[in-house]
Predicted model as a PDB file, atoms N, CA, C, CB and O in Angstrom, pLDDT in the B-factor column:
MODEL        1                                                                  
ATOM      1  N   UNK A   1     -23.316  -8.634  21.610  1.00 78.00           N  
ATOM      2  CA  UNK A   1     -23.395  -8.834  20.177  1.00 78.00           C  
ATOM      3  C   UNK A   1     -23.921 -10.238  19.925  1.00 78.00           C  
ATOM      4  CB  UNK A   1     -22.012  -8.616  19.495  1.00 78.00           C  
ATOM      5  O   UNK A   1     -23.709 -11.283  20.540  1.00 78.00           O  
ATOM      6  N   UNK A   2     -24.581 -10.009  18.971  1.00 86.00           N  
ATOM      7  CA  UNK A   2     -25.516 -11.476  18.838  1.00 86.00           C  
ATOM      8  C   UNK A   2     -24.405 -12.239  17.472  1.00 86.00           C  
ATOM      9  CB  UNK A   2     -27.757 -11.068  18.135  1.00 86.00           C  
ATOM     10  O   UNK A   2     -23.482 -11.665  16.894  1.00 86.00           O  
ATOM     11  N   UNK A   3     -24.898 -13.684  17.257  1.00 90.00           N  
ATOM     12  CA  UNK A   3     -23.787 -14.436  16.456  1.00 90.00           C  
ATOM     13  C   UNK A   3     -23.929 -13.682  15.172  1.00 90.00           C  
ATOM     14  CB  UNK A   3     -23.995 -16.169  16.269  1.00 90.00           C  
ATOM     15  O   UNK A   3     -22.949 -13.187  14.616  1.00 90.00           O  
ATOM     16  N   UNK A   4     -25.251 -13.584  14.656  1.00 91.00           N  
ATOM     17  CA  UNK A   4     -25.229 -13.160  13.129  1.00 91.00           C  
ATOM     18  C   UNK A   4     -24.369 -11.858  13.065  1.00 91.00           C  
ATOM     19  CB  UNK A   4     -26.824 -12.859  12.492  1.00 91.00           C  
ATOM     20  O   UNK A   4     -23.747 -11.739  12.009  1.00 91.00           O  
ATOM     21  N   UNK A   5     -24.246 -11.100  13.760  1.00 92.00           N  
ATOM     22  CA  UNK A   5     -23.520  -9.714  13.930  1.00 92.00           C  
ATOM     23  C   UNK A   5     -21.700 -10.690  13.521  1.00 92.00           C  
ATOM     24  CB  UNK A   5     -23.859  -8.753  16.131  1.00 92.00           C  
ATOM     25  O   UNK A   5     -21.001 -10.538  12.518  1.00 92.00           O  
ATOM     26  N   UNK A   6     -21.538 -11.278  14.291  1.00 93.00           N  
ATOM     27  CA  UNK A   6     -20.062 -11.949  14.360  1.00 93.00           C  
ATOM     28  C   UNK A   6     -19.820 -13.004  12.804  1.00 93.00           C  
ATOM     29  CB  UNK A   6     -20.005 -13.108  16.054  1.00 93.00           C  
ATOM     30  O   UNK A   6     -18.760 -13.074  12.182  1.00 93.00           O  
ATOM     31  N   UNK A   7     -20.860 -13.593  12.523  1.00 93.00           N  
ATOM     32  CA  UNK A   7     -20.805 -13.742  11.187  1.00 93.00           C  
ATOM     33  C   UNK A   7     -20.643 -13.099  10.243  1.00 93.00           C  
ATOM     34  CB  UNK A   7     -21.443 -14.078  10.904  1.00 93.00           C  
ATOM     35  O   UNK A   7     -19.953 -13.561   9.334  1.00 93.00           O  
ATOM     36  N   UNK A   8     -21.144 -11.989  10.147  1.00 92.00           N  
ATOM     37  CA  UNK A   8     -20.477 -10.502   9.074  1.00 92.00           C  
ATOM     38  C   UNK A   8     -19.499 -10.097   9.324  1.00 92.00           C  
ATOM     39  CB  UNK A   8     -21.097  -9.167   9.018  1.00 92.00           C  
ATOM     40  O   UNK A   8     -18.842  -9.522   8.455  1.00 92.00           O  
ATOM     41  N   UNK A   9     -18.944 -10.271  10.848  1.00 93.00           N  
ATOM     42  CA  UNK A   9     -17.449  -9.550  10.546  1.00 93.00           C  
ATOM     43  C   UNK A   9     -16.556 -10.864   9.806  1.00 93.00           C  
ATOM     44  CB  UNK A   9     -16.540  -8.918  12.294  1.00 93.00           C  
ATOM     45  O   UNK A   9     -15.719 -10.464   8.996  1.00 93.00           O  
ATOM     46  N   UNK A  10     -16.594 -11.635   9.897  1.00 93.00           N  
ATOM     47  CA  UNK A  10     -15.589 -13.249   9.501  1.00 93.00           C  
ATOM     48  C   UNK A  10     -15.027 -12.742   8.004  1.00 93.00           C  
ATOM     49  CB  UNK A  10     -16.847 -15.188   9.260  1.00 93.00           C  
ATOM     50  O   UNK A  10     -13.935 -13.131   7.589  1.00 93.00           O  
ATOM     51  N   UNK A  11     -15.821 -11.902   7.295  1.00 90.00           N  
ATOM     52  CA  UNK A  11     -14.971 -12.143   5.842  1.00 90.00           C  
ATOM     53  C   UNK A  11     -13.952 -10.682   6.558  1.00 90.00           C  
ATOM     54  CB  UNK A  11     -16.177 -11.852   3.763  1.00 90.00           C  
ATOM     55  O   UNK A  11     -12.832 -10.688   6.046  1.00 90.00           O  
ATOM     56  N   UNK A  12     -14.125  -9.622   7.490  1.00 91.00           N  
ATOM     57  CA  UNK A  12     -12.918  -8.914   7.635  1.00 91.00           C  
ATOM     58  C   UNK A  12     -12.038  -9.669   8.058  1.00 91.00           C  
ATOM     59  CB  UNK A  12     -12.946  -7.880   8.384  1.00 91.00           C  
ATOM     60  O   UNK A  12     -11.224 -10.114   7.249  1.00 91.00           O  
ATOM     61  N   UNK A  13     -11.934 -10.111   9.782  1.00 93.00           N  
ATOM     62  CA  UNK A  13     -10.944 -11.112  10.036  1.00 93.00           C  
ATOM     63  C   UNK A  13     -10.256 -11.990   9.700  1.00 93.00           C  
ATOM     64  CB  UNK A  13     -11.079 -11.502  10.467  1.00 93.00           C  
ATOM     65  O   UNK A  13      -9.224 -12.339  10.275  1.00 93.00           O  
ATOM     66  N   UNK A  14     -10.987 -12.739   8.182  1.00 93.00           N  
ATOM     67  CA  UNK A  14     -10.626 -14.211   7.520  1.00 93.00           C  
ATOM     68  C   UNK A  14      -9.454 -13.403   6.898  1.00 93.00           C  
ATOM     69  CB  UNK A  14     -11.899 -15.162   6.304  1.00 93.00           C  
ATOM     70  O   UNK A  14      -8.294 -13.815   6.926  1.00 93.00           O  
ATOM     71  N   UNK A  15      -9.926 -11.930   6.194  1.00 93.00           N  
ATOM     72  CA  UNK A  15      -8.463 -11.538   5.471  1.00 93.00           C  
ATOM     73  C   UNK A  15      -7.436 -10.946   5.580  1.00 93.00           C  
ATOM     74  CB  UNK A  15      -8.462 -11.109   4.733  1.00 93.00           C  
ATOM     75  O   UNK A  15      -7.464  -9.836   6.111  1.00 93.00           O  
ATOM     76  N   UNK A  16      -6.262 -11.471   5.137  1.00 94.00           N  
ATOM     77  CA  UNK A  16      -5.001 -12.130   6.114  1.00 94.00           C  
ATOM     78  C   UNK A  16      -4.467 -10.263   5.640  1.00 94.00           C  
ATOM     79  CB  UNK A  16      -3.692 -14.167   5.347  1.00 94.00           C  
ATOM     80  O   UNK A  16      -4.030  -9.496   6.498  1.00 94.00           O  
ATOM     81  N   UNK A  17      -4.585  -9.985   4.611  1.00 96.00           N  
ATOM     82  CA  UNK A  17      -3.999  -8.447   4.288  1.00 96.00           C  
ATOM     83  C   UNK A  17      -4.768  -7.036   5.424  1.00 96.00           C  
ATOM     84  CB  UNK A  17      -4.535  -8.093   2.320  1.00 96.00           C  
ATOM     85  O   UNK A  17      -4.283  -6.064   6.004  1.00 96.00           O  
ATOM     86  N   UNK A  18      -6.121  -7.596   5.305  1.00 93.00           N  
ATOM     87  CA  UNK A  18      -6.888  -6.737   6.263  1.00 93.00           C  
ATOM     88  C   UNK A  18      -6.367  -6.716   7.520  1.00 93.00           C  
ATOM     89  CB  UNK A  18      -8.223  -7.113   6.397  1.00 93.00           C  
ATOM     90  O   UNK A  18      -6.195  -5.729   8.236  1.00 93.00           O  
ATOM     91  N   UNK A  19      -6.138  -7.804   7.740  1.00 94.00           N  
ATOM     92  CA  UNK A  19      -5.953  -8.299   9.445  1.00 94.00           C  
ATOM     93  C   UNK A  19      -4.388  -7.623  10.038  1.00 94.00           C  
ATOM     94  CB  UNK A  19      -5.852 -10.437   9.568  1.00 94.00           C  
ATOM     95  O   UNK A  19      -3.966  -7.146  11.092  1.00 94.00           O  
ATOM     96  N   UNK A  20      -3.781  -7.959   8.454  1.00 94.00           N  
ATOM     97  CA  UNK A  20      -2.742  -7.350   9.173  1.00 94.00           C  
ATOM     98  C   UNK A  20      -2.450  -6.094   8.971  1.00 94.00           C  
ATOM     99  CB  UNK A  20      -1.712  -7.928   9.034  1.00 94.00           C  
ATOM    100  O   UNK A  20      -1.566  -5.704   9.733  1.00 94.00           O  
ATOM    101  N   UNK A  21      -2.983  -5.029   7.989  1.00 95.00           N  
ATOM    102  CA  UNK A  21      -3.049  -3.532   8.174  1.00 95.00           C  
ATOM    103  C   UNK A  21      -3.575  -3.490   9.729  1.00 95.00           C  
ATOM    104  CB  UNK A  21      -4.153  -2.706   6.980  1.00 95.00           C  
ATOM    105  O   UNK A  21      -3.140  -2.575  10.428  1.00 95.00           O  
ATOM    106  N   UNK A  22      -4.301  -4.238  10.187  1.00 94.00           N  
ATOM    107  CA  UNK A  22      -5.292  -3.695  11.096  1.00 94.00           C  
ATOM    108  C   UNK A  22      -4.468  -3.612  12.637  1.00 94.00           C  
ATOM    109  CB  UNK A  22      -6.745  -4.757  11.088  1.00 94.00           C  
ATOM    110  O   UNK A  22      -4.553  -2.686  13.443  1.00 94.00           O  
ATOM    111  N   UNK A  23      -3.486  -5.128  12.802  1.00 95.00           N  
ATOM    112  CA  UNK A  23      -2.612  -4.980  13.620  1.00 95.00           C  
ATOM    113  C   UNK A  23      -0.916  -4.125  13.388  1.00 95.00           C  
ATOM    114  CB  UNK A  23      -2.604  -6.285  13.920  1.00 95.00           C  
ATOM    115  O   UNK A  23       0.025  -3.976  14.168  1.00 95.00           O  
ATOM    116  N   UNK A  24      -1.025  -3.909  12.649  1.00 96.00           N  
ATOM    117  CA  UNK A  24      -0.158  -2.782  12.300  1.00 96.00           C  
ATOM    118  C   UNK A  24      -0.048  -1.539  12.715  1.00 96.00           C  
ATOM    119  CB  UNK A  24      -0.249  -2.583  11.322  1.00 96.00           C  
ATOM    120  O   UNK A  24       0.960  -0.889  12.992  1.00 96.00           O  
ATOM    121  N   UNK A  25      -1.543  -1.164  12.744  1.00 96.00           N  
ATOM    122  CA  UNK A  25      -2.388   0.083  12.766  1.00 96.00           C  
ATOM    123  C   UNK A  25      -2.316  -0.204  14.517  1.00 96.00           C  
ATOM    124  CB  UNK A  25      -4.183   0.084  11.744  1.00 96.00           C  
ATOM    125  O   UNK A  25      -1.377   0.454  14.965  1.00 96.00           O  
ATOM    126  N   UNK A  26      -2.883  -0.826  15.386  1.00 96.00           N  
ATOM    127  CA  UNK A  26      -2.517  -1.240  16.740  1.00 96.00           C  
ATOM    128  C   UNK A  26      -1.341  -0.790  17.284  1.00 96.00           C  
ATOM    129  CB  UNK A  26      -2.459  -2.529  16.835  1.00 96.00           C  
ATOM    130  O   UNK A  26      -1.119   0.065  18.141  1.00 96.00           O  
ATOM    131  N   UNK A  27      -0.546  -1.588  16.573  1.00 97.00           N  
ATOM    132  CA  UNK A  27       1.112  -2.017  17.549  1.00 97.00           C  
ATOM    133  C   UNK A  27       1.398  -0.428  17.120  1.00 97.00           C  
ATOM    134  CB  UNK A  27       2.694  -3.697  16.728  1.00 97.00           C  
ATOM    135  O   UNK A  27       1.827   0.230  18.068  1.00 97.00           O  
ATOM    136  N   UNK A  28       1.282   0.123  16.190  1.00 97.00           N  
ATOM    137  CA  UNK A  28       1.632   1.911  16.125  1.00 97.00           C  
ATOM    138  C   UNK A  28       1.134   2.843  17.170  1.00 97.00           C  
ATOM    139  CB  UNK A  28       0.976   2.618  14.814  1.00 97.00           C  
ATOM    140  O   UNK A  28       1.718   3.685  17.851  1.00 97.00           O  
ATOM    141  N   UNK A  29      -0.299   2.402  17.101  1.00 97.00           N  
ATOM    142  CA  UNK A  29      -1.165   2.940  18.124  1.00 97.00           C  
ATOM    143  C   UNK A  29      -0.853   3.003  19.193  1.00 97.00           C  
ATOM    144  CB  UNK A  29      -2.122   2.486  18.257  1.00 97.00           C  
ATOM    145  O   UNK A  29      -0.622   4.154  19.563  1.00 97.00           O  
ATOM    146  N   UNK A  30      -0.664   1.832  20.313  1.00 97.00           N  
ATOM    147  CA  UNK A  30      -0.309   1.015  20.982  1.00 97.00           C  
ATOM    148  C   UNK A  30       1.158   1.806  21.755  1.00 97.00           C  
ATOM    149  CB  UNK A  30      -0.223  -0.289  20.081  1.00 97.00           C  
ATOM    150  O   UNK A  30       1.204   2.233  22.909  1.00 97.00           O  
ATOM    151  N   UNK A  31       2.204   1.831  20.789  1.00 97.00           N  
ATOM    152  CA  UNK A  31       3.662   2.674  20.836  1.00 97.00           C  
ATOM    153  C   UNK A  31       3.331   4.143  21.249  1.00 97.00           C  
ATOM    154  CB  UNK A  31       4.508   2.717  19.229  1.00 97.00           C  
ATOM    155  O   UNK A  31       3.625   4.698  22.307  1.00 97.00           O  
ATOM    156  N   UNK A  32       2.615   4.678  20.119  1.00 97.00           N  
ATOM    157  CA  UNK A  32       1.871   6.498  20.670  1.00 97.00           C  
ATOM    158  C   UNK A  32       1.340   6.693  21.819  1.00 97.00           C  
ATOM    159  CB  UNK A  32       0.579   7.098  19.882  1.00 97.00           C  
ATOM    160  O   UNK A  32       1.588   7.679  22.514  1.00 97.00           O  
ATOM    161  N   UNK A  33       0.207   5.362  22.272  1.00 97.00           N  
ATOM    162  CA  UNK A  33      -0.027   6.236  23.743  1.00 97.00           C  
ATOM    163  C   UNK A  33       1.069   5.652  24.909  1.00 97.00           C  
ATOM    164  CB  UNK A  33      -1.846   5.949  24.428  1.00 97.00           C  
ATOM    165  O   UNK A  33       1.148   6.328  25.935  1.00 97.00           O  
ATOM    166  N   UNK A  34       1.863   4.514  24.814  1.00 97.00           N  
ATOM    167  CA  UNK A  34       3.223   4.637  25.490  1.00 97.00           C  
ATOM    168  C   UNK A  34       4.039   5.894  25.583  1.00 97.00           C  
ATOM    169  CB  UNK A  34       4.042   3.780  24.886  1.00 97.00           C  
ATOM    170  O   UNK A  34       4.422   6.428  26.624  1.00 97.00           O  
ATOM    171  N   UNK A  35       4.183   6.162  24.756  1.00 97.00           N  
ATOM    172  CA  UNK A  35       4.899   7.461  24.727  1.00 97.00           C  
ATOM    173  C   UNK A  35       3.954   8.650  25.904  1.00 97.00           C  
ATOM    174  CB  UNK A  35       4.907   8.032  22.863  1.00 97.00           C  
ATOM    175  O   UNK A  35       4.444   9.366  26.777  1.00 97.00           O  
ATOM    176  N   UNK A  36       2.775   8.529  25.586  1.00 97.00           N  
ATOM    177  CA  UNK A  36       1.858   9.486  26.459  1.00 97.00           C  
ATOM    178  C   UNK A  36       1.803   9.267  28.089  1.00 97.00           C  
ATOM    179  CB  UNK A  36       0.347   9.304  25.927  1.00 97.00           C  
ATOM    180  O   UNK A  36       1.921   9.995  29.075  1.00 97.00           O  
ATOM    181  N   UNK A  37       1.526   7.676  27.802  1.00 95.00           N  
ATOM    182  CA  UNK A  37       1.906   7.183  29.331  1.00 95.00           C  
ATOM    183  C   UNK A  37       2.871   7.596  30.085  1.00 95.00           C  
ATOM    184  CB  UNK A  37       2.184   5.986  29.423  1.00 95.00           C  
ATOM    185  O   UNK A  37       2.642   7.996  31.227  1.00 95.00           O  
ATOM    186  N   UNK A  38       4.191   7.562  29.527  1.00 95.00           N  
ATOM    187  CA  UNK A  38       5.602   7.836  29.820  1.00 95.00           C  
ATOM    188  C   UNK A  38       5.742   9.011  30.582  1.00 95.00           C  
ATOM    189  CB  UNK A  38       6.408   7.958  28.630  1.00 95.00           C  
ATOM    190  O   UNK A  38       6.170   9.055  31.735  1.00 95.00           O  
ATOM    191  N   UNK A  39       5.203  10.372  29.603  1.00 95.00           N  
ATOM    192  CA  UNK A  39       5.272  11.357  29.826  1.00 95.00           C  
ATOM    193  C   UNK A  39       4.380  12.471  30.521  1.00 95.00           C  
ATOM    194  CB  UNK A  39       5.539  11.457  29.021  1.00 95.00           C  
ATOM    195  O   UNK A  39       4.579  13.678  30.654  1.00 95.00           O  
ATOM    196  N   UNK A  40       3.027  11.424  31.034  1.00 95.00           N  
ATOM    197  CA  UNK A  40       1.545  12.507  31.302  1.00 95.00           C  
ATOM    198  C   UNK A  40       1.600  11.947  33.300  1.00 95.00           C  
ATOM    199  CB  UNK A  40      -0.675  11.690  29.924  1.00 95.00           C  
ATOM    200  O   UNK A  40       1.401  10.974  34.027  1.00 95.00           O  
ATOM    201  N   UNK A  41       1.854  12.834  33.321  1.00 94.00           N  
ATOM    202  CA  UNK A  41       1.491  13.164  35.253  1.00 94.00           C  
ATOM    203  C   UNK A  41       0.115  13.382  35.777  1.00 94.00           C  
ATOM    204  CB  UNK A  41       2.172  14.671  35.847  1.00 94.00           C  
ATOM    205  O   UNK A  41      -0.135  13.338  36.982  1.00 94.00           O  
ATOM    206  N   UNK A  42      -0.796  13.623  34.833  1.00 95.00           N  
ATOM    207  CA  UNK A  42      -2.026  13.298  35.384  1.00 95.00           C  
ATOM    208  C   UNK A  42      -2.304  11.905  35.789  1.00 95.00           C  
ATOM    209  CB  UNK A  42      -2.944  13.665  34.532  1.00 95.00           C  
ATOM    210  O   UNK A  42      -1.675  10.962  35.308  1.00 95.00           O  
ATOM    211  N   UNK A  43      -3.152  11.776  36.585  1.00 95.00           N  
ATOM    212  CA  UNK A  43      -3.852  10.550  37.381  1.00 95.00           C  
ATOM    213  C   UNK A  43      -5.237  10.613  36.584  1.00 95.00           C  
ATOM    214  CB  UNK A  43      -4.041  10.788  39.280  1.00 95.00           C  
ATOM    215  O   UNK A  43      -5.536   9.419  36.544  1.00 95.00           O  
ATOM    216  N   UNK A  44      -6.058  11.171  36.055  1.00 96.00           N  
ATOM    217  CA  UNK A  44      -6.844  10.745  35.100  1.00 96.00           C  
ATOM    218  C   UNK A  44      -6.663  10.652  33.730  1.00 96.00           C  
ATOM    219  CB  UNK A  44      -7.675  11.282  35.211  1.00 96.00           C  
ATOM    220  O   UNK A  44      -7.360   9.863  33.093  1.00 96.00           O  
ATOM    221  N   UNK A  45      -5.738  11.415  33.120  1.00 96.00           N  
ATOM    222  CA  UNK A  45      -4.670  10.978  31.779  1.00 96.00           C  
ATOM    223  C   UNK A  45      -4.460   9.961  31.687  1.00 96.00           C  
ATOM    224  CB  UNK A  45      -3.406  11.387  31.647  1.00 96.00           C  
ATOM    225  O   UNK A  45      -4.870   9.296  30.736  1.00 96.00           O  
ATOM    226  N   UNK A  46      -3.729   9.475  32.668  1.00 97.00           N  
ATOM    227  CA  UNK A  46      -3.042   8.414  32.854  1.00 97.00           C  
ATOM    228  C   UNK A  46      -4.085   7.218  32.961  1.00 97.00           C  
ATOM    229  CB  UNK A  46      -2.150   8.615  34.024  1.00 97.00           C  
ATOM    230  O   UNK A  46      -3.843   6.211  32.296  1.00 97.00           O  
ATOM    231  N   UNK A  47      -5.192   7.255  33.727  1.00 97.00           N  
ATOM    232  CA  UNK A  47      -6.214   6.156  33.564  1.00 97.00           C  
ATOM    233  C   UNK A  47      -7.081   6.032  32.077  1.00 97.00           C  
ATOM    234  CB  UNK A  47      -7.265   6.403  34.757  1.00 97.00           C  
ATOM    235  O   UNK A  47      -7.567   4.953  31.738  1.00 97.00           O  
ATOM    236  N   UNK A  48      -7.189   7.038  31.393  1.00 97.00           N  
ATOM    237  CA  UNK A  48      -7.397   7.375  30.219  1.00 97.00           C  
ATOM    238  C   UNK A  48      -6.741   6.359  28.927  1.00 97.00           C  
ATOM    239  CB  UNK A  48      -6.921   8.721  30.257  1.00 97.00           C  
ATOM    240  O   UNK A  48      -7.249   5.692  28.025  1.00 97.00           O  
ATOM    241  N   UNK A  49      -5.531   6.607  29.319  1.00 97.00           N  
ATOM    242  CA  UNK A  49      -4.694   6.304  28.172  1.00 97.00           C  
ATOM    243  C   UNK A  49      -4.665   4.986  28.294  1.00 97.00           C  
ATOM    244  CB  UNK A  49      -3.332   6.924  28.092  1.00 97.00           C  
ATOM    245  O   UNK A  49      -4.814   4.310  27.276  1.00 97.00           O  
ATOM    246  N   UNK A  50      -4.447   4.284  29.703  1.00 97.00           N  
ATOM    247  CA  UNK A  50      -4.819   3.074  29.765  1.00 97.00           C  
ATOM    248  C   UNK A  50      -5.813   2.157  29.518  1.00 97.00           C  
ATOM    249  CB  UNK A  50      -4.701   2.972  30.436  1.00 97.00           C  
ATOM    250  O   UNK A  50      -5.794   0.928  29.447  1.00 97.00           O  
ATOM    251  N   UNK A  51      -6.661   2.952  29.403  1.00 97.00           N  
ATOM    252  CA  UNK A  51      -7.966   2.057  28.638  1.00 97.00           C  
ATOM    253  C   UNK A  51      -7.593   2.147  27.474  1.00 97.00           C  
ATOM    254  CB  UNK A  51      -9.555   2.551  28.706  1.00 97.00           C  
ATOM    255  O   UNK A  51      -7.443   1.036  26.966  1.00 97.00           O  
ATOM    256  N   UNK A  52      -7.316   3.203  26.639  1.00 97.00           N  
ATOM    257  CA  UNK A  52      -7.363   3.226  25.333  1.00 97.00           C  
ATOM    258  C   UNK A  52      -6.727   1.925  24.648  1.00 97.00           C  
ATOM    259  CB  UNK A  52      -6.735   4.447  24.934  1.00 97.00           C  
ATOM    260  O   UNK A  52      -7.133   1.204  23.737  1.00 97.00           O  
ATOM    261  N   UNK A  53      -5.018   1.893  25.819  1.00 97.00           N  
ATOM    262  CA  UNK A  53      -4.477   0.808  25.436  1.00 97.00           C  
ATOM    263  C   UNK A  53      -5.183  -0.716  25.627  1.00 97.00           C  
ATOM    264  CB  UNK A  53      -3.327   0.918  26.041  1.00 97.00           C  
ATOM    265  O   UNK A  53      -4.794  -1.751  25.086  1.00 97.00           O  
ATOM    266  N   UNK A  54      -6.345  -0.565  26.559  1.00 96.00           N  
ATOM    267  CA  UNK A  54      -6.874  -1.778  26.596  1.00 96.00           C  
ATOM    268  C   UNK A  54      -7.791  -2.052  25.812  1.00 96.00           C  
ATOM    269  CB  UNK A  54      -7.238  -2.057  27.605  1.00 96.00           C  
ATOM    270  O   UNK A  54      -8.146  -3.226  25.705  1.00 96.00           O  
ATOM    271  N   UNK A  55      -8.395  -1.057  25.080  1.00 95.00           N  
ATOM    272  CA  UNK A  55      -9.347  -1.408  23.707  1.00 95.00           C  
ATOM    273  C   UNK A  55      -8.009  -1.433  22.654  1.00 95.00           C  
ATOM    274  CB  UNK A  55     -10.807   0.062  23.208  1.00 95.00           C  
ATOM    275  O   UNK A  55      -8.372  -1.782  21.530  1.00 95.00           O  
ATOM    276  N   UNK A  56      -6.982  -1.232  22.715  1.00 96.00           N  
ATOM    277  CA  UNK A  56      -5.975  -1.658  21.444  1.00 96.00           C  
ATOM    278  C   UNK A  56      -6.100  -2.831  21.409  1.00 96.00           C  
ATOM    279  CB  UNK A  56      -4.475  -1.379  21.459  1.00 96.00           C  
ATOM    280  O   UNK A  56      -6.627  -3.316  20.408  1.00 96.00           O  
ATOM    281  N   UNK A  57      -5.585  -3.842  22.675  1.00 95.00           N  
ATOM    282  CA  UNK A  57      -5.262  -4.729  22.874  1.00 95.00           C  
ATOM    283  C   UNK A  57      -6.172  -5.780  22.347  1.00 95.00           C  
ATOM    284  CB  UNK A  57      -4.981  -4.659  23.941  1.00 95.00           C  
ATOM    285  O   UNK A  57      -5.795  -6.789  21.751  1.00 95.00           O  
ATOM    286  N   UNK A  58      -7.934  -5.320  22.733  1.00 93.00           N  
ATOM    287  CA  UNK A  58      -8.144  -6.061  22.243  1.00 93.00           C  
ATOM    288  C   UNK A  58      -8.958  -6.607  20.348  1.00 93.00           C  
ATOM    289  CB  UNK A  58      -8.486  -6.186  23.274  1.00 93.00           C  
ATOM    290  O   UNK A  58      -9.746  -7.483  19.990  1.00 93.00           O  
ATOM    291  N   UNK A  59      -8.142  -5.432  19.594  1.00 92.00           N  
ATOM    292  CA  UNK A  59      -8.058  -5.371  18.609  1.00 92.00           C  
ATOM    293  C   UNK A  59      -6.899  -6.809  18.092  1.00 92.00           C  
ATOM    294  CB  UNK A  59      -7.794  -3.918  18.440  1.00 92.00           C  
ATOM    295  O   UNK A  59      -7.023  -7.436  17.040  1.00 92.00           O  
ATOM    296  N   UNK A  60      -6.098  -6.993  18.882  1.00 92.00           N  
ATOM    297  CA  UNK A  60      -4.918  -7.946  18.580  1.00 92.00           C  
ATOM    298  C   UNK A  60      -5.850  -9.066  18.496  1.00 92.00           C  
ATOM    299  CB  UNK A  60      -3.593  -8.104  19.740  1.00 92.00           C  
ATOM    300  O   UNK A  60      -5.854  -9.740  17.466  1.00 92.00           O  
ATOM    301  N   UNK A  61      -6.844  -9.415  19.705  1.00 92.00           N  
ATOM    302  CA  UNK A  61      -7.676 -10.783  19.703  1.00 92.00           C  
ATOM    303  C   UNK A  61      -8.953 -10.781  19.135  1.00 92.00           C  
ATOM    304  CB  UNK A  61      -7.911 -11.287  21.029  1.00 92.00           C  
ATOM    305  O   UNK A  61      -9.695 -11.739  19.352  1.00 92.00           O  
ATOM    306  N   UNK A  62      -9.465  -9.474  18.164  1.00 92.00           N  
ATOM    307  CA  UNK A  62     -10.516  -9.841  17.274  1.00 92.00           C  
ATOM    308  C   UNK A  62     -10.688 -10.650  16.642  1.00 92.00           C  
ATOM    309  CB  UNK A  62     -10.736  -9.315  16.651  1.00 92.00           C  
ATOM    310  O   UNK A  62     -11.889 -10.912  16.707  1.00 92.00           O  
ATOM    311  N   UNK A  63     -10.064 -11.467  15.817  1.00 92.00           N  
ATOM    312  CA  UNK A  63      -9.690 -12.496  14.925  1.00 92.00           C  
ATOM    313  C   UNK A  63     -10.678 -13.692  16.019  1.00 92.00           C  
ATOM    314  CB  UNK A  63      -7.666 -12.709  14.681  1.00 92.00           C  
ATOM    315  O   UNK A  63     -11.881 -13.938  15.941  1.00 92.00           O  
ATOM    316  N   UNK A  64      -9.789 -14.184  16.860  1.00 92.00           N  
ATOM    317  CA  UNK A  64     -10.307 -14.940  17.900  1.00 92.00           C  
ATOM    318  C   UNK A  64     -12.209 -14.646  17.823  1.00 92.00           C  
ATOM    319  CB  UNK A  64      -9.429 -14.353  19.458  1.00 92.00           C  
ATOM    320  O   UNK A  64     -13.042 -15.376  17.286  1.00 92.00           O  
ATOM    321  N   UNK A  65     -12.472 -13.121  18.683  1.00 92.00           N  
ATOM    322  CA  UNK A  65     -13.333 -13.266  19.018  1.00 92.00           C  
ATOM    323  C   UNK A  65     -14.388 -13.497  18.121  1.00 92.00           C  
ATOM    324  CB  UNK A  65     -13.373 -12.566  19.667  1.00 92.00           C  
ATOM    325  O   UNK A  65     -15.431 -13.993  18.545  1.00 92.00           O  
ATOM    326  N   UNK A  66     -14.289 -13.276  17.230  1.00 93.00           N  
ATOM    327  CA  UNK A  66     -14.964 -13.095  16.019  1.00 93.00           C  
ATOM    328  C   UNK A  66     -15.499 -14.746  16.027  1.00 93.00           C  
ATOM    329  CB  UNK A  66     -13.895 -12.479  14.620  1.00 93.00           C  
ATOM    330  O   UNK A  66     -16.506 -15.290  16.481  1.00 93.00           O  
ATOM    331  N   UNK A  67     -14.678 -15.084  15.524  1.00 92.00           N  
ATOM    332  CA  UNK A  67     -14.638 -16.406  15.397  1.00 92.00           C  
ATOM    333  C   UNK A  67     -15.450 -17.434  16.125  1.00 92.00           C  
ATOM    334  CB  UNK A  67     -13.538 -16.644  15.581  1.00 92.00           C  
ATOM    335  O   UNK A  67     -16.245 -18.267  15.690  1.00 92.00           O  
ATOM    336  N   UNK A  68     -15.025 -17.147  17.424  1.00 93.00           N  
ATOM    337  CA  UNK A  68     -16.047 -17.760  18.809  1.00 93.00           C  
ATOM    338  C   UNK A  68     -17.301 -17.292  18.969  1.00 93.00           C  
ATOM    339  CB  UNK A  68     -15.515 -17.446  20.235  1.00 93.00           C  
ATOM    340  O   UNK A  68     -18.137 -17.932  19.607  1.00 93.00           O  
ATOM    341  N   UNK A  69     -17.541 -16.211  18.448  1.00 92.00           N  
ATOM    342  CA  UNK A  69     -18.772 -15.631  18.646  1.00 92.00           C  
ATOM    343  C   UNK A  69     -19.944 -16.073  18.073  1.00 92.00           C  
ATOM    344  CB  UNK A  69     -18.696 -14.516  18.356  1.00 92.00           C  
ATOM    345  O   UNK A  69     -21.076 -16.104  18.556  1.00 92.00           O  
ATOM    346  N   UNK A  70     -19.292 -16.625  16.299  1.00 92.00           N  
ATOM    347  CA  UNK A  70     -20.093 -16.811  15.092  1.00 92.00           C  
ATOM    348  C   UNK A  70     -20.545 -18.148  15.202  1.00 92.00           C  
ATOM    349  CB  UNK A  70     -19.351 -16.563  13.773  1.00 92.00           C  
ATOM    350  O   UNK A  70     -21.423 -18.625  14.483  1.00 92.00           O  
ATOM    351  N   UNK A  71     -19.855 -18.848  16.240  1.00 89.00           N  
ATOM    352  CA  UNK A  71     -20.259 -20.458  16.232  1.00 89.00           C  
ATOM    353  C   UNK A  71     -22.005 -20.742  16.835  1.00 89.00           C  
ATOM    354  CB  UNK A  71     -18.977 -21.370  17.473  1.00 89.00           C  
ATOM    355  O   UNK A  71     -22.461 -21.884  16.890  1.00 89.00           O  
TER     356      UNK A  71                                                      
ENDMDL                                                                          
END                                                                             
């Protein structure tokens, strides 16, 4: 992603109501595929769900990246 791309997202991230529906929406997320984890005996499920949780995660540090990107 190029900076001007990261400059358009700054007015989502800057706002503090957005930002936090958005990690809200995560940490829920986040809880649901725990639950899946918990309970799924597949070995590709299971690698599955773990990514998913790792694109959650990095929904938590958009704010950040955003930010660093636009400089």
């Amino acid at each position: 992603m190029d900076q001007q791309f990261y400059r358009t997202l700054l007015l989502l991230v800057n706002d503090k109501k957005i930002m936090g529906d958005i990690q809200s929406y995560v940490n829920a997320r986040i809880d649901i595929l725990r639950d899946h984890l918990e309970t799924s005996s597949d070995p590709q499920r299971i690698s599955k769900i773990q990514g998913a949780i790792g694109e959650m995660r990095r929904f938590q540090t958009l704010r950040d990246e955003v930010i660093e990107g636009s400089k």
